[in-house]
C-alpha positions in Angstrom: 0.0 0.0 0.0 1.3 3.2 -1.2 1.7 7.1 0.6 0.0 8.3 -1.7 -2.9 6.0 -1.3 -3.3 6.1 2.5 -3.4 9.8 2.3 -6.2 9.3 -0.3 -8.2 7.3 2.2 -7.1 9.7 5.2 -8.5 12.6 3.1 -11.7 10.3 2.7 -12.5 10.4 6.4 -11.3 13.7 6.6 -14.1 14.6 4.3 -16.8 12.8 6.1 -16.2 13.4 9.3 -16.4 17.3 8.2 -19.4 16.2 6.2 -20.9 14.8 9.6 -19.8 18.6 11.2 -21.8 20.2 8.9 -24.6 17.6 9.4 -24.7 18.9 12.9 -23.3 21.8 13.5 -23.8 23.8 10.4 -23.4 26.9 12.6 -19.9 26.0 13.5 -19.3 25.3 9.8 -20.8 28.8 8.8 -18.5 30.3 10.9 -15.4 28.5 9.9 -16.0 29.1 6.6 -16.9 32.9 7.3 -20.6 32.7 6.1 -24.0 33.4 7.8 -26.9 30.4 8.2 -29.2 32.9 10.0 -32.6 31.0 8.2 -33.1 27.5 8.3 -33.0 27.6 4.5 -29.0 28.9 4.8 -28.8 25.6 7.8 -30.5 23.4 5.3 -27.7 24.2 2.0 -24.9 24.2 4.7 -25.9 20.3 5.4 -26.5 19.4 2.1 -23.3 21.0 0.3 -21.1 20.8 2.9 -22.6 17.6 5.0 -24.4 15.2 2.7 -21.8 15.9 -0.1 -18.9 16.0 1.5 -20.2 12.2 3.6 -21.1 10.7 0.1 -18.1 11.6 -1.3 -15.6 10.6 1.1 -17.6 7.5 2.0 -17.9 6.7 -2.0 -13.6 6.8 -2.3 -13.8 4.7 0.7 -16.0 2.2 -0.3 -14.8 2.2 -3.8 -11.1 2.7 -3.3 -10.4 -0.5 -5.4 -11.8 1.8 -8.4 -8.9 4.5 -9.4 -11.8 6.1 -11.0 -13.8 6.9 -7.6 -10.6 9.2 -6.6 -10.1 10.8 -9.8 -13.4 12.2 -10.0 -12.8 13.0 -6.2 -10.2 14.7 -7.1 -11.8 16.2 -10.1 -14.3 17.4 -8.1 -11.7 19.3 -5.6 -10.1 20.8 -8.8 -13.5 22.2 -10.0 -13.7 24.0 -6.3 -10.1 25.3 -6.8 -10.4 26.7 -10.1 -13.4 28.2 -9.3 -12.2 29.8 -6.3 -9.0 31.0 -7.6 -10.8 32.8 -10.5 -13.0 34.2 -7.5 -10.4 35.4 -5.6 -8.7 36.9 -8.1 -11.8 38.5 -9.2 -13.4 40.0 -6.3 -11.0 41.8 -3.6 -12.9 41.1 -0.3 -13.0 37.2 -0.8 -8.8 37.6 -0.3 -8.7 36.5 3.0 -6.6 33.8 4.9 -9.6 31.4 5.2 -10.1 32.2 1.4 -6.5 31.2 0.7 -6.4 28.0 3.5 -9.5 26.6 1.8 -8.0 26.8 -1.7 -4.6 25.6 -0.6 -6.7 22.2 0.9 -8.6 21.9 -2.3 -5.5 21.7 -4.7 -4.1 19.5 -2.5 -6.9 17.3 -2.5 -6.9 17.3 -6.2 -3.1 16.4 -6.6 -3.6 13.6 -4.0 -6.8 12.7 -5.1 -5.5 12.3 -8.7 -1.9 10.9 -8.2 -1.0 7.7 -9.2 -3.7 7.2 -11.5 -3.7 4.5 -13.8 -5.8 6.6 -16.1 -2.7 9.2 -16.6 -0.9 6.6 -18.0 -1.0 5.8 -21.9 
């Protein structure tokens, strides 16, 4: 078993067990993340985007880990976020903030690790 592929698990359960913060506490996640949930409409998207996705993701590269392709379109996924917000940050001023900058940092690595060693790279 490689590095690269227990860190591809440990990012897994890192992802749901932030997935299952959000589920319950989506205040805390709101403020971590620097955003209000003052209606239970802003609660409700907090646990679906960052709780149910985040769970069925991470649980999904768990229980397919034998399938390279589960962790590519992880990965895939994280590289979507970070692209987008780069292209935010670089487009609007007030979203350049350390949290802004911590949280795009995690997502490209997510994506590299996420993506490394694929057999699908390979031709």
């Amino acid at each position: 078993m490689s590095v690269i592929f227990v860190a591809k698990l440990a990012l897994a359960v890192v992802n749901v067990l932030f997935g299952i913060a959000a589920l319950l506490r989506p205040d805390l996640i709101a403020r971590v993340i620097g955003v209000q949930a003052e209606s239970a409409q802003g609660r409700a998207e907090l646990r679906i985007q960052y709780g149910g996705m985040y769970v069925a993701m991470g649980a999904g590269a768990i229980l397919l880990q034998f399938y390279p392709v589960a962790f590519v379109m992880f990965g895939l996924a994280y590289a979507g976020m970070a692209l987008t917000r780069l292209a935010l940050i670089a487009r609007e001023q007030p979203l350049r903030t350390p949290i802004n900058f911590g949280l795009l940092a995690f997502e490209v690595i997510c994506a590299g690790v996420f993506i490394a060693e694929s057999s699908w790279l390979v031709v």
